[in-house]
C-alpha positions in Angstrom: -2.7 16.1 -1.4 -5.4 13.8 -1.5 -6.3 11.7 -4.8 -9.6 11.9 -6.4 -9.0 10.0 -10.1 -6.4 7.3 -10.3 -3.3 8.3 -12.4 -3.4 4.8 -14.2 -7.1 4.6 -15.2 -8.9 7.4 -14.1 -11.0 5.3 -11.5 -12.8 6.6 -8.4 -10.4 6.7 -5.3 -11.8 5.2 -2.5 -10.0 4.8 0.9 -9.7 1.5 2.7 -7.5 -0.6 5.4 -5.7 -3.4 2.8 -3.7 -6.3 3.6 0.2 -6.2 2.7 2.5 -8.9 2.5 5.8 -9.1 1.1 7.6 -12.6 -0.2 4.0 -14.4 1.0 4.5 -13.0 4.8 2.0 -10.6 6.0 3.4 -7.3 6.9 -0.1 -6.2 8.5 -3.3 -4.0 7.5 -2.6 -0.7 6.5 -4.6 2.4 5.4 -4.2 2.9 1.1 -5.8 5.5 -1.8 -7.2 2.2 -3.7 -8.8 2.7 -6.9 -12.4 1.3 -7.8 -11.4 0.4 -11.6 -8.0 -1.4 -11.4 -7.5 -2.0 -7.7 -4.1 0.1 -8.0 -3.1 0.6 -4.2 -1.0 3.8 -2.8 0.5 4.5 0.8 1.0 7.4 1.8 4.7 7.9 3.2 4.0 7.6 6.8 2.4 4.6 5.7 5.5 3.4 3.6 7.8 3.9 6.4 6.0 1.6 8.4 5.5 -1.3 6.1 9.2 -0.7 5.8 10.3 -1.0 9.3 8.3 -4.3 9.7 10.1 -5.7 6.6 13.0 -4.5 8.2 12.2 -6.0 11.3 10.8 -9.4 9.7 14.4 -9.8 7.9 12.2 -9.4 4.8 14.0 -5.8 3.9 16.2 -5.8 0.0 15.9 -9.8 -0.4 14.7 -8.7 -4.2 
């Protein structure tokens, strides 16, 4: 189902490529639901799995 109002604020939804990183390291760019207003980011779960298996990968996976 595809977002149109942001569940925090109510913003527009806009979708873009975003940068992740995790403990400082970048993950990569990945494609995110980000919201005009507050800037809250969402992957969907295809996406999640992959940010995963790179922090996985990077030895970056449960270090919180």
């Amino acid at each position: 189902m595809e977002r149109k109002k942001c569940e925090e604020c109510g913003g527009k939804i806009i979708k873009r490529q975003v940068d992740f990183s995790l403990y400082g390291i970048s993950l990569g760019s990945f494609p995110a639901e980000v919201c005009s207003n507050c800037g809250e980011e969402v992957f969907d779960e295809q996406t999640s799995g992959k940010i995963d298996k790179i922090a996985k990968e990077k030895g970056l996976w449960g270090l919180d």
